[in-house]
mmCIF file of the N, C-alpha and C atoms, coordinates in Angstrom:
data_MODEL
# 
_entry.id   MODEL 
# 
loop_
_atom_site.group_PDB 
_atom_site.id 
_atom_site.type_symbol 
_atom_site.label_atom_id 
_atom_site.label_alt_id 
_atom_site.label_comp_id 
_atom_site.label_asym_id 
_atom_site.label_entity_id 
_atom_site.label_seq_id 
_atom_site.pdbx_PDB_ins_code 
_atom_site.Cartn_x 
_atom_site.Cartn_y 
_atom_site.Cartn_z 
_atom_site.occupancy 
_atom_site.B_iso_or_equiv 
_atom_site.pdbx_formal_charge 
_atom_site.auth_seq_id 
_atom_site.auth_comp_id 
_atom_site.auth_asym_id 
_atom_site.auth_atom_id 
_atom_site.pdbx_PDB_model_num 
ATOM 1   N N  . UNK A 1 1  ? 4.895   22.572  -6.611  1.00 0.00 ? 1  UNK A N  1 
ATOM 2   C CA . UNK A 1 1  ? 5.540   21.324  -6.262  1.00 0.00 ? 1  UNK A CA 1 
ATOM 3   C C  . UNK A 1 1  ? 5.080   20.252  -7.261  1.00 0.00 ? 1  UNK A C  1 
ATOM 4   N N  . UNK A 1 2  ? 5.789   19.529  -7.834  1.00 0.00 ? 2  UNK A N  1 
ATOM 5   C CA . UNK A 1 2  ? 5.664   18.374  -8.859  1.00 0.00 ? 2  UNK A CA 1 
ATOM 6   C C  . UNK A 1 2  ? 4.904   17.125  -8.162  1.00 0.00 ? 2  UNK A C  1 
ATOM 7   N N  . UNK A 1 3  ? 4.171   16.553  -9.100  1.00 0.00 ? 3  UNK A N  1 
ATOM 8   C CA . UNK A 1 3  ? 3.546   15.063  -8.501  1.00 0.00 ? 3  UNK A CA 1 
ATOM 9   C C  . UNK A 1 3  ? 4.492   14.571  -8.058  1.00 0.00 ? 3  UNK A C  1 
ATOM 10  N N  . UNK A 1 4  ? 5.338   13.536  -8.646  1.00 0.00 ? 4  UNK A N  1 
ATOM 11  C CA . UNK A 1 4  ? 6.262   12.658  -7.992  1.00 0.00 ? 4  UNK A CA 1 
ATOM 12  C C  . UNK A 1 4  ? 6.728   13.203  -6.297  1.00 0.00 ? 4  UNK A C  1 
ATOM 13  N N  . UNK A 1 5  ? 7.372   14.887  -6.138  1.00 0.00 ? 5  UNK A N  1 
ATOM 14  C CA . UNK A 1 5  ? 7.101   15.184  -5.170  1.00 0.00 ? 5  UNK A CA 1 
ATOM 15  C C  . UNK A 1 5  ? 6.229   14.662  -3.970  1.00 0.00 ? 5  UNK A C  1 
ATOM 16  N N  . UNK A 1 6  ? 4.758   14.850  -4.343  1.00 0.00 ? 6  UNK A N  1 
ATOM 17  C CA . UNK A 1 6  ? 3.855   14.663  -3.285  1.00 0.00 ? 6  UNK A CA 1 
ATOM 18  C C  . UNK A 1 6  ? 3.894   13.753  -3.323  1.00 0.00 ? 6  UNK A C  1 
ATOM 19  N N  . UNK A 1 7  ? 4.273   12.578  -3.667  1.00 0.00 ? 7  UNK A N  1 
ATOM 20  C CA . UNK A 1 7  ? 4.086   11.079  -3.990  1.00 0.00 ? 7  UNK A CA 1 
ATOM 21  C C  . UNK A 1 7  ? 5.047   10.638  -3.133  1.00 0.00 ? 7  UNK A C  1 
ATOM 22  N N  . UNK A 1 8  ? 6.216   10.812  -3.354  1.00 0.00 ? 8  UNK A N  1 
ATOM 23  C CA . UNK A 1 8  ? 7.343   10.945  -2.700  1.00 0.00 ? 8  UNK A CA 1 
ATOM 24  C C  . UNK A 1 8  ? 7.374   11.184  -0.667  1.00 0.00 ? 8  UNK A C  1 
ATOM 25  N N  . UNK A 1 9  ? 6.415   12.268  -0.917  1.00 0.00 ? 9  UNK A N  1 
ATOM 26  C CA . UNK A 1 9  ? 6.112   12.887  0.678   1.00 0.00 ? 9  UNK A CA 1 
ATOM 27  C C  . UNK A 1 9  ? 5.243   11.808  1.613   1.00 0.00 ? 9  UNK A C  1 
ATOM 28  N N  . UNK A 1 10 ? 4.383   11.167  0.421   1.00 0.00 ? 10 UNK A N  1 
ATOM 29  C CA . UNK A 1 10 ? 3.137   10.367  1.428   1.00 0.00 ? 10 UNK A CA 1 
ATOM 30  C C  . UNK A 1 10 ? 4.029   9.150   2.432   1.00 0.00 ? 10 UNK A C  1 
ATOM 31  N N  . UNK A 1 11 ? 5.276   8.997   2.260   1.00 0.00 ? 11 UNK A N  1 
ATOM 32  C CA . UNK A 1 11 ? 6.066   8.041   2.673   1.00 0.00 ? 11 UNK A CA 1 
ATOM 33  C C  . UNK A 1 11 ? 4.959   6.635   2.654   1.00 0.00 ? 11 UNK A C  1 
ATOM 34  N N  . UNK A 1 12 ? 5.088   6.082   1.426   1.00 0.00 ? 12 UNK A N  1 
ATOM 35  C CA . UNK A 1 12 ? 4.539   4.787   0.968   1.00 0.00 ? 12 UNK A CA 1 
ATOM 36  C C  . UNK A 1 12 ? 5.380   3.585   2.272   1.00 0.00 ? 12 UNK A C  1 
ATOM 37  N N  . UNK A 1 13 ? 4.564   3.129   3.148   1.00 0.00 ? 13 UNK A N  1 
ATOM 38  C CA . UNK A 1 13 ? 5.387   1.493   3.550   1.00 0.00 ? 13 UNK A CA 1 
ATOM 39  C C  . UNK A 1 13 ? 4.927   -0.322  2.998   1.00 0.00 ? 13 UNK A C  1 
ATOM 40  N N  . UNK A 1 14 ? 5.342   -0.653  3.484   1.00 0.00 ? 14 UNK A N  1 
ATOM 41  C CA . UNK A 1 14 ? 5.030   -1.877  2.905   1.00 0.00 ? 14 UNK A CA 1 
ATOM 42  C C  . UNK A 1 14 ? 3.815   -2.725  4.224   1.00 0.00 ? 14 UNK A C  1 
ATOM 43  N N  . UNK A 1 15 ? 2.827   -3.661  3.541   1.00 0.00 ? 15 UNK A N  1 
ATOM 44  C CA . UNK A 1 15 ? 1.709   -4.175  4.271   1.00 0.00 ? 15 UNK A CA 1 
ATOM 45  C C  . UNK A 1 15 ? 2.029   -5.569  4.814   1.00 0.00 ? 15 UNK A C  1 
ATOM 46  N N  . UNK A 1 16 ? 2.131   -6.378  5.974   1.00 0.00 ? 16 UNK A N  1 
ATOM 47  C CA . UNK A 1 16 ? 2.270   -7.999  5.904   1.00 0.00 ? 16 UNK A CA 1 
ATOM 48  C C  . UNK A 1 16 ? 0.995   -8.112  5.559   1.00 0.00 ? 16 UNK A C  1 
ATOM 49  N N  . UNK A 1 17 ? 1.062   -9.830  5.790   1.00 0.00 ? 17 UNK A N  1 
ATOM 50  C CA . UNK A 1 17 ? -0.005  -10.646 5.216   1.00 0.00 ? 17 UNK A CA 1 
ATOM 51  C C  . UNK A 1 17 ? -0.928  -10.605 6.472   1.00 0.00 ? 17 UNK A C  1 
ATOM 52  N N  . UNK A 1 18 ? -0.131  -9.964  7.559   1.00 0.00 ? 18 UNK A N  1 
ATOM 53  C CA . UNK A 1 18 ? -1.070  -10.325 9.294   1.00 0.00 ? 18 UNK A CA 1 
ATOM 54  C C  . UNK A 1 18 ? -1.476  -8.932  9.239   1.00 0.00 ? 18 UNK A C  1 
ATOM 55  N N  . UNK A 1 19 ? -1.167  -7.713  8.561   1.00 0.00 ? 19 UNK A N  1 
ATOM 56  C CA . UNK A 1 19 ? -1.982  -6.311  8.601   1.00 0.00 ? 19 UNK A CA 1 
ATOM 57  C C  . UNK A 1 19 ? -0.927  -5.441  9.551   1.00 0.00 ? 19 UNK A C  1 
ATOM 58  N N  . UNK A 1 20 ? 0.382   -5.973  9.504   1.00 0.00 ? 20 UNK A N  1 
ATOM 59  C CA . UNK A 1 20 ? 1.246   -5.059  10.237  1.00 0.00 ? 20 UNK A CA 1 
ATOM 60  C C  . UNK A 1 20 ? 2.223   -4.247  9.353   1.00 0.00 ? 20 UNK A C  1 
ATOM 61  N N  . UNK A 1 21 ? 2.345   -3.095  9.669   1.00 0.00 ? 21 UNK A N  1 
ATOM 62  C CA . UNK A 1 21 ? 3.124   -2.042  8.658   1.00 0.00 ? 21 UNK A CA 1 
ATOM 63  C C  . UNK A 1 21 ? 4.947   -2.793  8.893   1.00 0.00 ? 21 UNK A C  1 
ATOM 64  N N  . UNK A 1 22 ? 5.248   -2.810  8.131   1.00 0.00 ? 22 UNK A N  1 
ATOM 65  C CA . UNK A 1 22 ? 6.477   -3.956  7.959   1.00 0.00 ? 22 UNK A CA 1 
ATOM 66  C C  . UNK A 1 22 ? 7.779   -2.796  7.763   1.00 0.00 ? 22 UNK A C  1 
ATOM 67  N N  . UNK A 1 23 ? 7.574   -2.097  7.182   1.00 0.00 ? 23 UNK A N  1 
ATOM 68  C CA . UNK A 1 23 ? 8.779   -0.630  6.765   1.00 0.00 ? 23 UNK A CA 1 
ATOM 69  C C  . UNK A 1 23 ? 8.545   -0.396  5.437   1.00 0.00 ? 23 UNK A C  1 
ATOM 70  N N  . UNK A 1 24 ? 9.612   0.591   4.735   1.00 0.00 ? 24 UNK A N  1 
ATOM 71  C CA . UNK A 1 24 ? 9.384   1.664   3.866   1.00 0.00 ? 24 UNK A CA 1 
ATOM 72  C C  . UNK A 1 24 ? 8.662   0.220   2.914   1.00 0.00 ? 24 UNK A C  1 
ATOM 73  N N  . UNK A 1 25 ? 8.104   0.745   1.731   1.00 0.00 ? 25 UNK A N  1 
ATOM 74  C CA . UNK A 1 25 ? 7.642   0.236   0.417   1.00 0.00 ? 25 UNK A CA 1 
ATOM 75  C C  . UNK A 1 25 ? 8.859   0.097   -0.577  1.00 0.00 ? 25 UNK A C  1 
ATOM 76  N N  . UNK A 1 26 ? 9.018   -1.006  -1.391  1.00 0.00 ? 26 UNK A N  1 
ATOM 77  C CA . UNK A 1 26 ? 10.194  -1.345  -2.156  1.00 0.00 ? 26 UNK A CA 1 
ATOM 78  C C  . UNK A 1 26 ? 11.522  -2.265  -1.291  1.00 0.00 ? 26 UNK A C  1 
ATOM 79  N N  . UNK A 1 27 ? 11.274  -2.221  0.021   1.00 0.00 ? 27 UNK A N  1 
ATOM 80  C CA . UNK A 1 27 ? 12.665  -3.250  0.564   1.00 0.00 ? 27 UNK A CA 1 
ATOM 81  C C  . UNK A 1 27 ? 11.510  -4.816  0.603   1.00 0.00 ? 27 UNK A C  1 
ATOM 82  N N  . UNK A 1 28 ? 10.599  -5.205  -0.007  1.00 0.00 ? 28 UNK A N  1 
ATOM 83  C CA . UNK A 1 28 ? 10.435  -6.685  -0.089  1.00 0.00 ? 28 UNK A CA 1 
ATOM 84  C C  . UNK A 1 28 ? 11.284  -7.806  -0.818  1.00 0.00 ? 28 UNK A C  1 
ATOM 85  N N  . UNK A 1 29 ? 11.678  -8.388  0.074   1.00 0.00 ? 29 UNK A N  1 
ATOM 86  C CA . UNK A 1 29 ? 12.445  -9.315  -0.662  1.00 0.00 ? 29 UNK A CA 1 
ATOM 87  C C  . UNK A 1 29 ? 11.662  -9.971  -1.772  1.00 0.00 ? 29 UNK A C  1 
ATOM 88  N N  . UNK A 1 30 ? 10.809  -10.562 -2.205  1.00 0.00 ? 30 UNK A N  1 
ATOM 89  C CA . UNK A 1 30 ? 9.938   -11.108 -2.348  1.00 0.00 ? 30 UNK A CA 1 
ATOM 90  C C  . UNK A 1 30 ? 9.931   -10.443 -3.987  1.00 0.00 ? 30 UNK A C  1 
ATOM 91  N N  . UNK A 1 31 ? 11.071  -10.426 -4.845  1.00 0.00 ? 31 UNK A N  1 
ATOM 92  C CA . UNK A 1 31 ? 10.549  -9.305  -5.969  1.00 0.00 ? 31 UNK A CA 1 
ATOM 93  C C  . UNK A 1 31 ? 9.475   -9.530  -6.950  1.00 0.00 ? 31 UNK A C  1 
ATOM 94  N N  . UNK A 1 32 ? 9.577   -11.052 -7.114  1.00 0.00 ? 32 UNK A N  1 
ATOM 95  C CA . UNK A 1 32 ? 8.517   -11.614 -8.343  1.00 0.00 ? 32 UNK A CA 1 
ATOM 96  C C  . UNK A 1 32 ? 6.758   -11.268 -7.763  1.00 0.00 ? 32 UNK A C  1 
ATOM 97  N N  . UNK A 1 33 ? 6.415   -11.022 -6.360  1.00 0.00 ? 33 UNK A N  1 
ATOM 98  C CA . UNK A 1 33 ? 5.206   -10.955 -5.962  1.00 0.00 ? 33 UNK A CA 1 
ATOM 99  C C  . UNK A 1 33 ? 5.475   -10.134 -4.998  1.00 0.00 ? 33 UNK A C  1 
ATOM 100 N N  . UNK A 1 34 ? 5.857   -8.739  -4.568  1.00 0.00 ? 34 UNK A N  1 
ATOM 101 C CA . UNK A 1 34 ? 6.479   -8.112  -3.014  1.00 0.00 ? 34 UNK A CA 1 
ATOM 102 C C  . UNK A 1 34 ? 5.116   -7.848  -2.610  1.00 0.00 ? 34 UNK A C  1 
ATOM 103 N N  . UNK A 1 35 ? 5.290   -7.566  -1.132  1.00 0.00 ? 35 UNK A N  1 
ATOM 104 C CA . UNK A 1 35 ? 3.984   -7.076  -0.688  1.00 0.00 ? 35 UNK A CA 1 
ATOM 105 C C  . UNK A 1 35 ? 3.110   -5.753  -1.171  1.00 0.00 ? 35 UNK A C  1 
ATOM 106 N N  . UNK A 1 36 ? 2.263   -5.816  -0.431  1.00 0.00 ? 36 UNK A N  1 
ATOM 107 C CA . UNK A 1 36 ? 1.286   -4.554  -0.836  1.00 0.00 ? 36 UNK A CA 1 
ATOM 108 C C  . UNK A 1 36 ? 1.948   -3.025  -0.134  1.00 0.00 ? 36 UNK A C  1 
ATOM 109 N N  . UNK A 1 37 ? 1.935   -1.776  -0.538  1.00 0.00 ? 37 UNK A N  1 
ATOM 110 C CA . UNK A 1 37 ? 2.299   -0.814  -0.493  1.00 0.00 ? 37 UNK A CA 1 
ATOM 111 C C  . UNK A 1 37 ? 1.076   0.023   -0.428  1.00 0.00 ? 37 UNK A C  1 
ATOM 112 N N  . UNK A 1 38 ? 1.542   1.073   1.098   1.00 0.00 ? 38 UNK A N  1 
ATOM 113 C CA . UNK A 1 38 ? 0.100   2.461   0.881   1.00 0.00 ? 38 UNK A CA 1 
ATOM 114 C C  . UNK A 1 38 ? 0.713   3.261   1.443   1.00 0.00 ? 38 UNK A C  1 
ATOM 115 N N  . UNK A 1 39 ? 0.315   4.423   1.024   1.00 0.00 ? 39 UNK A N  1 
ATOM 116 C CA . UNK A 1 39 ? 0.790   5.638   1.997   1.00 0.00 ? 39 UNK A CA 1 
ATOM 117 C C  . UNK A 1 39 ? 0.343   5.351   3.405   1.00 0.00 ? 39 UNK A C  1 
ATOM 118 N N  . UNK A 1 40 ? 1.577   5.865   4.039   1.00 0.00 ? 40 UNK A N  1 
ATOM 119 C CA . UNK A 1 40 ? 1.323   5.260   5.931   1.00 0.00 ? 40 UNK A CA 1 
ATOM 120 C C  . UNK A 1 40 ? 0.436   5.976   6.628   1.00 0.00 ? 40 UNK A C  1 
ATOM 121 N N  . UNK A 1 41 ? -0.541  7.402   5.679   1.00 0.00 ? 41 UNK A N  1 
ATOM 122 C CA . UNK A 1 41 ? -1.516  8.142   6.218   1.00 0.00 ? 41 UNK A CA 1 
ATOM 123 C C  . UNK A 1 41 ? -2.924  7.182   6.125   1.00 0.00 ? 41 UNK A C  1 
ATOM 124 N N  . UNK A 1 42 ? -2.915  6.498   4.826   1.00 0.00 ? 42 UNK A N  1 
ATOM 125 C CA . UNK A 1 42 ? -4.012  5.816   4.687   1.00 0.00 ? 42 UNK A CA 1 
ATOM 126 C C  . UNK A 1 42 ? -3.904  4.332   5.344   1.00 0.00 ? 42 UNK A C  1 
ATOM 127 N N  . UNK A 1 43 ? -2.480  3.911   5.660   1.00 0.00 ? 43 UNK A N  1 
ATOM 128 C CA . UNK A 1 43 ? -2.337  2.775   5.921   1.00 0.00 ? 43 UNK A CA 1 
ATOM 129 C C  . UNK A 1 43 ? -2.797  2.734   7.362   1.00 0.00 ? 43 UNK A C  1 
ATOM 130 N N  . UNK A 1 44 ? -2.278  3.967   8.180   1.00 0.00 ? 44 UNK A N  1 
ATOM 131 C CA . UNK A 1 44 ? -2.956  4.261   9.835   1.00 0.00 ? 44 UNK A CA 1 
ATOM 132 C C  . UNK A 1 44 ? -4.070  4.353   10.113  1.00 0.00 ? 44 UNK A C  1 
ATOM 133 N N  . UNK A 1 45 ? -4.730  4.471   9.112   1.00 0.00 ? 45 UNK A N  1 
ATOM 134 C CA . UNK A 1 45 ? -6.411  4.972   9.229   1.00 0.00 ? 45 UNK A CA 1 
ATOM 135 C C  . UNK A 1 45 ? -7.411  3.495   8.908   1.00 0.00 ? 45 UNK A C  1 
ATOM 136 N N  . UNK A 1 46 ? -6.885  2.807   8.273   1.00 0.00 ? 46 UNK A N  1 
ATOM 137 C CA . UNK A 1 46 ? -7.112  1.185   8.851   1.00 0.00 ? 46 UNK A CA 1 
ATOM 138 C C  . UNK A 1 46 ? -7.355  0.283   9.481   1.00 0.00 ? 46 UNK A C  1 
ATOM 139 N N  . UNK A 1 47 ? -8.087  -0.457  9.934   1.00 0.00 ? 47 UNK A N  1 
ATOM 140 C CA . UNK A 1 47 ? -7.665  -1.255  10.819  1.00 0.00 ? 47 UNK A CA 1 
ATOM 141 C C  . UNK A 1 47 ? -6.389  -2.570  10.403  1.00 0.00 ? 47 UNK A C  1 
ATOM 142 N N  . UNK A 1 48 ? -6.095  -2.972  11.508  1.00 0.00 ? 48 UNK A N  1 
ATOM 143 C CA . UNK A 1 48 ? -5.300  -4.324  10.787  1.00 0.00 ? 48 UNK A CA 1 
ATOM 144 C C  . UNK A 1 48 ? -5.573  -5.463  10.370  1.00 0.00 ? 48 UNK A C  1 
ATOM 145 N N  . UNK A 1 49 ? -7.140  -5.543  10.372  1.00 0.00 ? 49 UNK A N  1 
ATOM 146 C CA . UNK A 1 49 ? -7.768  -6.874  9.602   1.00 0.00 ? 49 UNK A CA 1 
ATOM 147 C C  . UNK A 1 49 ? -7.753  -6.286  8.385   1.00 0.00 ? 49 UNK A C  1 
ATOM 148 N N  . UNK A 1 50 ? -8.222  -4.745  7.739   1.00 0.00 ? 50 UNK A N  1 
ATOM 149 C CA . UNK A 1 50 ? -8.614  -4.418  6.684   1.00 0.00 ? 50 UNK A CA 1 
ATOM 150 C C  . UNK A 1 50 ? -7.043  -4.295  5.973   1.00 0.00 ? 50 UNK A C  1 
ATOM 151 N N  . UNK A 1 51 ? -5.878  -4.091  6.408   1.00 0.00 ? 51 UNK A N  1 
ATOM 152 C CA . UNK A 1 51 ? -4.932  -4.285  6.003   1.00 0.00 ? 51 UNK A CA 1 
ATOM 153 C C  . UNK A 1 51 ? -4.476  -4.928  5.380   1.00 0.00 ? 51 UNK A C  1 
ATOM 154 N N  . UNK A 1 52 ? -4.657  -6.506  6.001   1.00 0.00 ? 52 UNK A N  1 
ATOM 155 C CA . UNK A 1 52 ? -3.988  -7.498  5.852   1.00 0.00 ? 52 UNK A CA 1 
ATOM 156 C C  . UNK A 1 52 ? -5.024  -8.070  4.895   1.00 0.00 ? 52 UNK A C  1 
ATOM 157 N N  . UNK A 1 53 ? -6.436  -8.193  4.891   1.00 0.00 ? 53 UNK A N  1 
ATOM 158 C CA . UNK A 1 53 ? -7.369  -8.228  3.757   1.00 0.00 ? 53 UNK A CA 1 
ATOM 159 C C  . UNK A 1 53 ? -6.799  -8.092  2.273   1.00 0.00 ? 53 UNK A C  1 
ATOM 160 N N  . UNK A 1 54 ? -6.550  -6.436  2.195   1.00 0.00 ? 54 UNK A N  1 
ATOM 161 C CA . UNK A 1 54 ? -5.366  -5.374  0.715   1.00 0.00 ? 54 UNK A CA 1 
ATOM 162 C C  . UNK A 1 54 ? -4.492  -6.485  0.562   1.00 0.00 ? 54 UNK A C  1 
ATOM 163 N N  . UNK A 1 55 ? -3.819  -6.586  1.654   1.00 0.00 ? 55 UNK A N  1 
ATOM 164 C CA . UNK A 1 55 ? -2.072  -7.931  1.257   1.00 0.00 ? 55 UNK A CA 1 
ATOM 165 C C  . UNK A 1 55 ? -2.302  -8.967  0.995   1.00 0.00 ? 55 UNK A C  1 
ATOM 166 N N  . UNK A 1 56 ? -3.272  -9.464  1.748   1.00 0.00 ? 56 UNK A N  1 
ATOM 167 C CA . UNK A 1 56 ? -3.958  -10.993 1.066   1.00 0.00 ? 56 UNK A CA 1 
ATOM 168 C C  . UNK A 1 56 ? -4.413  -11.388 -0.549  1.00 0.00 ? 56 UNK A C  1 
ATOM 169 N N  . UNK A 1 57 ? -4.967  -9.947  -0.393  1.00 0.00 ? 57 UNK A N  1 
ATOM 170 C CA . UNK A 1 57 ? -5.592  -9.672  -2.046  1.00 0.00 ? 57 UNK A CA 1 
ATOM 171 C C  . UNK A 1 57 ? -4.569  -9.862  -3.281  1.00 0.00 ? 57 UNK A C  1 
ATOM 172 N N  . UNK A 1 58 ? -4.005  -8.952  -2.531  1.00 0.00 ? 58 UNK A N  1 
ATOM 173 C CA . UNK A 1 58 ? -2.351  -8.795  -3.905  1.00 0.00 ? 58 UNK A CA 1 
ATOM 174 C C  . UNK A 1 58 ? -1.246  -10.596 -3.597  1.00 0.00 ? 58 UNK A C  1 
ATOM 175 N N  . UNK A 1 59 ? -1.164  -10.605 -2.680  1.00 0.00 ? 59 UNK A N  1 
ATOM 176 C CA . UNK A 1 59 ? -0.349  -12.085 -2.200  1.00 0.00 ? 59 UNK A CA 1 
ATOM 177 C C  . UNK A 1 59 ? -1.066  -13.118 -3.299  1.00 0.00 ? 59 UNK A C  1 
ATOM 178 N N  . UNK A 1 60 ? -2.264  -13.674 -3.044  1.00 0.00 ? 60 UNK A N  1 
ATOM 179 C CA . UNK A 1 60 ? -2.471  -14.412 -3.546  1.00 0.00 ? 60 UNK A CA 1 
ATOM 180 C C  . UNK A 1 60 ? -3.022  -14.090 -5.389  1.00 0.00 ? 60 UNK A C  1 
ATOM 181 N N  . UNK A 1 61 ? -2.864  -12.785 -6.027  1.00 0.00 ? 61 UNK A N  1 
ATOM 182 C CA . UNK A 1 61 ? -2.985  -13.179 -7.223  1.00 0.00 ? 61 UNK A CA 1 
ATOM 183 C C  . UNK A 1 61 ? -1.992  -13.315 -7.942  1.00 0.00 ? 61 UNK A C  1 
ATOM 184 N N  . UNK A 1 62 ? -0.584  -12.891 -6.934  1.00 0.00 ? 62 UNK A N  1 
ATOM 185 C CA . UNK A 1 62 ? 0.880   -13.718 -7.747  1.00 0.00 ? 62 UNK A CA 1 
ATOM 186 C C  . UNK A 1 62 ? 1.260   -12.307 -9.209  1.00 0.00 ? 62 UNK A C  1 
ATOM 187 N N  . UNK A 1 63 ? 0.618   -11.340 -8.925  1.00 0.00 ? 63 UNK A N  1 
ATOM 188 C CA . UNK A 1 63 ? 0.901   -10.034 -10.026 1.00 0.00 ? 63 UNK A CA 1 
ATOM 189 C C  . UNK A 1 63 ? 1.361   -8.932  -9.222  1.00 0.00 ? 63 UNK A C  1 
ATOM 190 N N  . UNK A 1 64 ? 2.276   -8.162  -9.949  1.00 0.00 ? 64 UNK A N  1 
ATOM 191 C CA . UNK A 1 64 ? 2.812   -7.227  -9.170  1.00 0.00 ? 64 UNK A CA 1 
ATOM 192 C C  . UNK A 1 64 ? 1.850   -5.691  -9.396  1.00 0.00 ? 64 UNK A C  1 
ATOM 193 N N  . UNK A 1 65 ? 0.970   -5.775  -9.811  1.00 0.00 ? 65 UNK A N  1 
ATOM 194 C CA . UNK A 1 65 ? 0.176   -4.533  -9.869  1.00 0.00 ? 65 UNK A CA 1 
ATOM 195 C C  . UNK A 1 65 ? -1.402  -5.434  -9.602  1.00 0.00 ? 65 UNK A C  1 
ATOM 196 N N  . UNK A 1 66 ? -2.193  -5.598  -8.456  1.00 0.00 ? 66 UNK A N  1 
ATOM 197 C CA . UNK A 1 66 ? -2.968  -5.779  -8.564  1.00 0.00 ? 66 UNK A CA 1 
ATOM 198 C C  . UNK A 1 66 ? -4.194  -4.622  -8.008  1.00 0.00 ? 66 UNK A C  1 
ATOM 199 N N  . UNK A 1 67 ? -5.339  -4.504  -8.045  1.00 0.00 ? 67 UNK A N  1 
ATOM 200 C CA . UNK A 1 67 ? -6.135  -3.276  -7.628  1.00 0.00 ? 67 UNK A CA 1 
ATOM 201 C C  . UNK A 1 67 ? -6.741  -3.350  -5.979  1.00 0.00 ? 67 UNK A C  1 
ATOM 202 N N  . UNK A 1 68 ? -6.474  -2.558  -5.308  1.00 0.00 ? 68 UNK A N  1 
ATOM 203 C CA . UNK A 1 68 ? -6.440  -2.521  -3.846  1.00 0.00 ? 68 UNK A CA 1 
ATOM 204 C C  . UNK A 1 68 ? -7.827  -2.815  -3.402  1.00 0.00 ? 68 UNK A C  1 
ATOM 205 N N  . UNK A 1 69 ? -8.595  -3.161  -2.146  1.00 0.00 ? 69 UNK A N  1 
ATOM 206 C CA . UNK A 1 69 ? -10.092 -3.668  -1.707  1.00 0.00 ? 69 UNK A CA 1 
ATOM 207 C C  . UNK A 1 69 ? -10.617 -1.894  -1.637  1.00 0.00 ? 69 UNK A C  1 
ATOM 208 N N  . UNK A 1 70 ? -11.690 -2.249  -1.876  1.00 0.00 ? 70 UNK A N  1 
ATOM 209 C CA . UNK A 1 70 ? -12.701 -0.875  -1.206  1.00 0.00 ? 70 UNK A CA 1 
ATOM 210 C C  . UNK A 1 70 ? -12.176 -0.155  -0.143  1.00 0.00 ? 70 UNK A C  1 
ATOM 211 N N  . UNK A 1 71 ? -11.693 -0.653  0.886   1.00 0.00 ? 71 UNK A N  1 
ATOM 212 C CA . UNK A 1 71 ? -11.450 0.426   1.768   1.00 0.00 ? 71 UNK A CA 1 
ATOM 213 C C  . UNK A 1 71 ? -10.192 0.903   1.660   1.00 0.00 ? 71 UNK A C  1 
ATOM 214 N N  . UNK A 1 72 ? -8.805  0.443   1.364   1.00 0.00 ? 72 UNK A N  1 
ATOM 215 C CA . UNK A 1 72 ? -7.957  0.709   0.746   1.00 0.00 ? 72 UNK A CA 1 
ATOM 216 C C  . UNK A 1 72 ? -7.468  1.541   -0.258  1.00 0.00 ? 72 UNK A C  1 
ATOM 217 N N  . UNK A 1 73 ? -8.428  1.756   -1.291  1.00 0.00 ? 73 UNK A N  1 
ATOM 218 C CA . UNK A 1 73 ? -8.133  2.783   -2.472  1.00 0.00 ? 73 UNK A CA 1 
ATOM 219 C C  . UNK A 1 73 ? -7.707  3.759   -2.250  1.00 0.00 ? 73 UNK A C  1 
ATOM 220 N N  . UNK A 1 74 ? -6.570  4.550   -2.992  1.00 0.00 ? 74 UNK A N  1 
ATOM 221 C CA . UNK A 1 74 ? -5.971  5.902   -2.230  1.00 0.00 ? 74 UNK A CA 1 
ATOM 222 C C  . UNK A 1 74 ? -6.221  6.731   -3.757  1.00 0.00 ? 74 UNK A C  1 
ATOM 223 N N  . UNK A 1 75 ? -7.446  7.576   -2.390  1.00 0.00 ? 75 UNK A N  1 
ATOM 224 C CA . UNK A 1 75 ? -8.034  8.663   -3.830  1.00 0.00 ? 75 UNK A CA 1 
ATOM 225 C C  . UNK A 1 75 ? -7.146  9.769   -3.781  1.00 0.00 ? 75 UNK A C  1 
ATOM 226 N N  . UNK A 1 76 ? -7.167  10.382  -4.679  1.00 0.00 ? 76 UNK A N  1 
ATOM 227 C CA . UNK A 1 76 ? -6.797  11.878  -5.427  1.00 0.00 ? 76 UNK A CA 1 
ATOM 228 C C  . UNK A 1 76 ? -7.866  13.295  -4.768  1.00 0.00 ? 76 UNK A C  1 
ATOM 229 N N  . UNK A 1 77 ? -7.555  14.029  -4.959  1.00 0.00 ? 77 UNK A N  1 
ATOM 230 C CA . UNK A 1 77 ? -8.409  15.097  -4.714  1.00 0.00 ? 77 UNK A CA 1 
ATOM 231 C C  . UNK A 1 77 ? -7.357  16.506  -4.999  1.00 0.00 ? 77 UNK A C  1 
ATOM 232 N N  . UNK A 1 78 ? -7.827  16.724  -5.825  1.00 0.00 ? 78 UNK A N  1 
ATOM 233 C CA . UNK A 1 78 ? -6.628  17.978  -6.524  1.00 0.00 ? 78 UNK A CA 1 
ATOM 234 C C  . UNK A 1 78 ? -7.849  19.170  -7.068  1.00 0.00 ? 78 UNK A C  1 
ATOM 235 N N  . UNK A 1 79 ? -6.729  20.376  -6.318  1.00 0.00 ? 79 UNK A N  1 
ATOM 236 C CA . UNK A 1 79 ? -7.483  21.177  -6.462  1.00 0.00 ? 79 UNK A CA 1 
ATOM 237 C C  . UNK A 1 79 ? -7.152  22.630  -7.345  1.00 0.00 ? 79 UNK A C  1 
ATOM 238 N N  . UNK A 1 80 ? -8.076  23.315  -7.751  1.00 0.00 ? 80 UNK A N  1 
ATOM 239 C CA . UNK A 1 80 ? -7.896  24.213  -8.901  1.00 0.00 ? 80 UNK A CA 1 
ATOM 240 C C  . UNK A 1 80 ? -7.034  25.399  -8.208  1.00 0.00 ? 80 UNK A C  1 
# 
């Protein structure tokens, strides 16, 4: 199975600024700054302060690629 595949599978949604899962990732209106995006496996495993923390982060630096908080990071683990 191809990356994009599994990438594809994690069903990415989109984060509010209050830490509530809002729907899929990519419908933000908002294009010049849209919200924050995680896979909804890592996004459930969250709480919703630490959520909205990630969205706060990206909201206020006004860039559309910014780097997610510590608890947020969505690691890799690939195996031989």
């Amino acid at each position: 199975m191809g990356e994009l595949k599994k990438w594809r599978d994690e069903k990415w949604v989109r984060i509010g600024l209050d830490g509530s899962i809002k729907g899929a990732c990519g419908t933000s209106k908002d294009t010049k700054n849209p919200d924050r995006c995680l896979p909804l496996a890592k996004a459930k495993s969250m709480t919703k302060a630490e959520r909205a923390k990630t969205a706060r982060k990206k909201k206020a630096s006004g860039k559309t690629v910014v780097a997610n908080t510590p608890r947020a990071r969505v690691t890799k683990r690939y195996t031989k």
